[in-house]
N, C-alpha and C positions, 0 to 999 in steps of 0.2 A: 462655309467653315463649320466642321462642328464641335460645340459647344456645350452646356448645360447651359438653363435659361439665366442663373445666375451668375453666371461668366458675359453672356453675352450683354446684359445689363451694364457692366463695366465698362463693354466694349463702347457702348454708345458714349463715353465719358473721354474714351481715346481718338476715336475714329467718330466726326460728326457726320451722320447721312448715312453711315454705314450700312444700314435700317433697309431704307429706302431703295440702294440699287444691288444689284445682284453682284455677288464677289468679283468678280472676275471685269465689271465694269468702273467698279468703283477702286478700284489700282489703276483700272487703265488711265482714271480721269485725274486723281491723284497719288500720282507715284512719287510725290520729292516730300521728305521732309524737311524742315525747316528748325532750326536750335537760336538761341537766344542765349550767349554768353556773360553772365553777370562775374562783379568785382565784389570778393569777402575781405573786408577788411579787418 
């Protein structure tokens, strides 16, 4: 993916490990996102 260095700093705060594997393996390994629906009272 390209970036600026100070975008890709962010990334590591969305995507953990993203660093680590090369794009294209690290969607193969995680491809599902996950949500967590909370109650505002």
């Amino acid at each position: 993916m390209l970036a600026y260095e100070s975008q890709k700093r962010n990334l590591a705060k969305i995507w953990p490990y993203y660093s680590l594997y090369p794009h294209w393996l690290y969607f193969k390994i995680f491809d599902k996102e996950y949500f967590r629906e909370i109650t505002v009272k």
